[in-house]
Every structure is written in structure tokens, then in C-alpha cells.
N, C-alpha and C positions, 0 to 999 in steps of 0.2 A: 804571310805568304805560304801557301801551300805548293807543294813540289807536284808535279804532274808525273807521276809512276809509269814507266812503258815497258814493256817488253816486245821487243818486235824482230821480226825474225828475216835473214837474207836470203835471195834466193839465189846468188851465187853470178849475178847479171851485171855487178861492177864490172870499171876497169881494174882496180887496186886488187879483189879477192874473189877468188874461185868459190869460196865458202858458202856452201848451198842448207841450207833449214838449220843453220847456227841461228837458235834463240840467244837473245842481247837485252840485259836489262837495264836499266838505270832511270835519267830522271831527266826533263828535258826543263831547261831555265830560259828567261827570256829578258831582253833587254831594247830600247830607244838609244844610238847611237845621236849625239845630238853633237851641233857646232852653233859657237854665239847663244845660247838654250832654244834652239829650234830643230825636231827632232827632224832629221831627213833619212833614216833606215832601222829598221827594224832586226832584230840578230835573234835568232835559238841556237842552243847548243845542247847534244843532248849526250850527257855522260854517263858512262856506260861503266859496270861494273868490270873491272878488271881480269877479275874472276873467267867473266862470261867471252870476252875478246881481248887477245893477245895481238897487237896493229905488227910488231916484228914477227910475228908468227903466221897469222891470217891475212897481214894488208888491212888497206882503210878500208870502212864500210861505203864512202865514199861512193857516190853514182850508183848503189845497188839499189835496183826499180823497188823488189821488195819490201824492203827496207823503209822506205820514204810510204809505200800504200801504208807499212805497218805506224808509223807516224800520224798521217791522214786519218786513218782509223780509231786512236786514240786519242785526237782534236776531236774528232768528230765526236767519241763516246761522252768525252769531257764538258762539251755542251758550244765547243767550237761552232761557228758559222761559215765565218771565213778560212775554207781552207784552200782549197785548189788555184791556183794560181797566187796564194798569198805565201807560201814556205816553199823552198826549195835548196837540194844543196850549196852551198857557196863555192867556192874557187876553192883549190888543187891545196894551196897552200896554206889555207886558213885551217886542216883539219890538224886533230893533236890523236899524243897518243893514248886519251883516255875521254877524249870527244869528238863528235862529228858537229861540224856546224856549219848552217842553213842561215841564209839570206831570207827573213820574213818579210811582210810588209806592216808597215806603221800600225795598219788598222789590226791584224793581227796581234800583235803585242799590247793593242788599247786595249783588245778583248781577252786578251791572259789577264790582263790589270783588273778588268773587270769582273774576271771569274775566281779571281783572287790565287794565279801561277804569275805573276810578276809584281 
């Protein structure tokens, strides 16, 4: 499994951080949440160098519009299909303080599988 490398950058449009052109690197992983073995949600999370985002210092990147294009964009480079309306932030309290993570969709994460990031 290869790691999907991003660096993407906020433009300060969260609720959680004012932090406006903070470049953010890390690596985004992916996973099928399953019950009884039938998958029914898809999960990314993507961990960020610590280095680059301090969450008690800057806040979550959480809800930053930028932030999510710069996501999109790195699907997309990556040879993604399914992006736009398959990934998006998850809830308030799913976020950590050394990842942010997005509600995918199923198909989504079949095609990480298949591009060989899951």
C-alpha cells in the first residue's frame, strides 16, 4: 500500500482556525468501516505533520473550504474519479490532534484499493 503524500494549504474559512496560507503536509489513509463483513461507510483521515500544524495553537483544520479544494486536488492528481460529493469533513468530534477526518464514500475507498492508497 502506497501512502497518498498532500500538502494542502488553508485559507483561514473554518469555524475552529483563522489560519489563512498555513501549508499542511502529511498523508491521507483510507479505510471500509464494515458490520456483520458488509461495508456500509467509507472513512479518510489525513495526518498531518506535526511539525506543520499545532491543533492547540492554530485550532482544527476542520470546515476549512481550502483546505478540502486542496484534498480534491490531490484525488484528482492521484488518478481519483470519484471525488466531489464522495469525501467530505466528518463531525466536530471525530477530528484528532494530529488528523483530520472525512466521511468518504464506499466507492471512494474501492478506488484508493484499486490505485493501491488502501
Amino acid at each position: 500500500m502506497n501512502k497518498l503524500e498532500l500538502t494542502g494549504t488553508t485559507t483561514g474559512t473554518g469555524y475552529w482556525t483563522a489560519a489563512k496560507d498555513k501549508k499542511v503536509s502529511g498523508h491521507i489513509t483510507f479505510s471500509l468501516l464494515e458490520s456483520d463483513g458488509e461495508a456500509f461507510a467509507g472513512n479518510a483521515q489525513f495526518h498531518f505533520n506535526k511539525e506543520d500544524w499545532n491543533v492547540r495553537e492554530l485550532g482544527l483544520i476542520y470546515t476549512d473550504e481550502g483546505f478540502l479544494d486542496s484534498v480534491y486536488t490531490a484525488l484528482n492528481r492521484s488518478g481519483f474519479k470519484n471525488i466531489l460529493d464522495h469525501i467530505n469533513y466528518s463531525e466536530q468530534g471525530m477530528q484528532g490532534d494530529n488528523y483530520v477526518d472525512f466521511d468518504a464514500s464506499i466507492e471512494l475507498v474501492k478506488e484508493a484499493k484499486q490505485l493501491g492508497f488502501a
